[in-house]
Every structure is written in C-alpha cells, then in structure tokens.
N, C-alpha and C positions, 0 to 999 in steps of 0.2 A: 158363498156363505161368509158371514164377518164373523169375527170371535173379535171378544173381549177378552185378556187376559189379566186375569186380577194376580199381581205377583206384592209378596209381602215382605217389606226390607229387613224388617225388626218386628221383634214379639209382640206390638204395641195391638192387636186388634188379630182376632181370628177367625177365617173364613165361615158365613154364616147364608143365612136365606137373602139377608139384606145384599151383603157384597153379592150371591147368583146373581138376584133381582137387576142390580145396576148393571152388571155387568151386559144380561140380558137389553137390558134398556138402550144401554150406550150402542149395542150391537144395530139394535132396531135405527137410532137415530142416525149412526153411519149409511146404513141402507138407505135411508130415505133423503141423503143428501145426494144420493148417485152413485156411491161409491162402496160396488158389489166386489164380494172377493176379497179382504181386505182384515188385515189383523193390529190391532193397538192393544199394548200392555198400559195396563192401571196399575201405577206401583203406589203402594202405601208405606209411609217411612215414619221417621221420627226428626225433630227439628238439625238435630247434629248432621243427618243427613242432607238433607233441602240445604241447609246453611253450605254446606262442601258444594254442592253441584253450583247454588244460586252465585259462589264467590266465583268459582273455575269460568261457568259460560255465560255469565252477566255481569262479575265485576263487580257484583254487589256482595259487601261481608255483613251479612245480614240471615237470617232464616227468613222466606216467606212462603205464603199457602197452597202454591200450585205453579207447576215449570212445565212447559211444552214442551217434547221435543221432536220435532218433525224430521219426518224419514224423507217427507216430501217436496223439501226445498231443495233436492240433489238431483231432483229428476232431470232426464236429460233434455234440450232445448227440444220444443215442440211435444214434449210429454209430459202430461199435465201429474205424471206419477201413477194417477190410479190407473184400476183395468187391470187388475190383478201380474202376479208377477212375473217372472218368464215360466216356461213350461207348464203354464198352469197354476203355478204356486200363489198364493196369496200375498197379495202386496203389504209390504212392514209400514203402517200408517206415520208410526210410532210410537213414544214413549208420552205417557199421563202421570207425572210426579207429585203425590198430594202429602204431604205433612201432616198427619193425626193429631199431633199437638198444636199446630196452628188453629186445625179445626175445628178442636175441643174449644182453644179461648175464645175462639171467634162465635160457636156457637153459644157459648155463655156471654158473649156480649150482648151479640143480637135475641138470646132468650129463647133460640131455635133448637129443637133434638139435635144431638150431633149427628147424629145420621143425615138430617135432613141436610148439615153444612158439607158434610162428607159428598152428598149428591150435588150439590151446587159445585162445587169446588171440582169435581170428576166432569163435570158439564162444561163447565166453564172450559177448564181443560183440553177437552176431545174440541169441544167448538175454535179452537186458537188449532187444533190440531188438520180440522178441517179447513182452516183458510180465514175464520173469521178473523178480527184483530179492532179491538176497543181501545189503539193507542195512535191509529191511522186519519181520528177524523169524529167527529160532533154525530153523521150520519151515518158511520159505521160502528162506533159506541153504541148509538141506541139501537143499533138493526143487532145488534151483537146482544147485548142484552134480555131483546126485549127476547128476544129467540131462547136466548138462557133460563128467563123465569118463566117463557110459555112451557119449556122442556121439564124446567123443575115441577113447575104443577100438575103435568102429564104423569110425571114421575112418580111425587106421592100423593096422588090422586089411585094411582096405580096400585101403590104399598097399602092404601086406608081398606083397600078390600077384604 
C-alpha cells in the first residue's frame, strides 16, 4: 500500500479535505506507475524555506515553486529502488517540497484557485519523483507534461464532485 504523507513546515495552510484528497490522489498515481509499497512525504512550506533547501542542493539563491528529492537515486546498482523496503517495510520514495507562497502568486498569475496550483505543483513533483525529468530532452518535456495536465484534470475532475 503507498501513503502520502502531507507534512506542514509552517503555519501557512491547515490540513483539510483538499490536502486528504491529494494526498489520496498522488497515492493512487504512485500505484499505477508500478511502484507498490512505497511512501513520499508532501511537505508544505513557505518561501524562506524553499529559498534555504533551493541555495544548499541547487546553488540557486533564489525561492522556487517545487524541489524533488529522490530517495531513489541511492539505490543500489541493479535495483531500480522500488519493491518495497527490506523486511517488508515500505520503500522512502522521497521528499515533495512545495512553497505555498510561490503557489499563491503563481496561481494569481495564471487566474487559477490556488488549490488547483497547489495540485499541479504536488504533481509535478511526485512526477520528477518517479523518474520523469522536463530538463532531459524536447520528448521527454512533453511526455512529462502532458502526463502532468492528464493528472491535474483527473484530479480536479475528481474534486468538482
């Protein structure tokens, strides 16, 4: 079974039907990439936070809207990581770093709920978390993508019920 763990950095946003929802969501979408048994934490922050992590492991002094960080580029040669963990235990996917304040301007830019940016941005996420990568290539951009906004409109297609 996958869990989602919605973990919260700062007071900026508090656990609701929406954050279950997604979390639920991102659980189902792990599943269906293959990857049974498996746990990733969704942390929600604020930019002073994102701006620390984004300088220390990208070198960027900057805040931006969403930081991957994969458990599963450690795995040992010839294991692809997943397959849950030793004795049973649930394999650590990793961490989904999203910025609440990035997502709010961003969603006022683009004119979208914030919630709705908050799910893109968690999608996005988890997807870099599974392997995909939008910075490898022209064909892997849009196979990455288009999988992102099939996911988001599964999503809140989901929520509109």
């Amino acid at each position: 079974m996958n869990m989602v763990d919605i973990v919260f950095h700062d007071d900026t946003r508090r656990s609701g039907p929406f954050e279950d929802n997604l979390s639920q969501f991102l659980s189902t979408v792990i599943s269906r990439e293959g990857h049974a048994d498996s746990e990733l934490n969704l942390v929600f922050c604020n930019d002073e936070f994102i701006h620390s992590l984004n300088k220390q492991y990208r070198g960027k002094d900057l805040p931006t809207d969403v930081l991957s960080f994969s458990q599963l580029d450690d795995a040992e040669d010839g294991d692809d990581g997943f397959g849950g963990g030793e004795d049973g235990e649930a394999e650590i996917l990793g961490d989904v770093v999203v910025s609440l304040d990035r997502a709010k301007a961003q969603a006022e830019e683009a004119g979208v709920p914030l919630d709705e940016e908050i799910a893109r941005l968690s999608i996005h996420g988890t997807l870099h978390i599974l392997g995909y990568d939008h910075e490898t290539g022209e064909e892997d951009e849009r196979e990455m993508f288009e999988k992102q906004d099939a996911l988001l409109e599964e999503f809140l297609a989901r929520e509109s019920r």
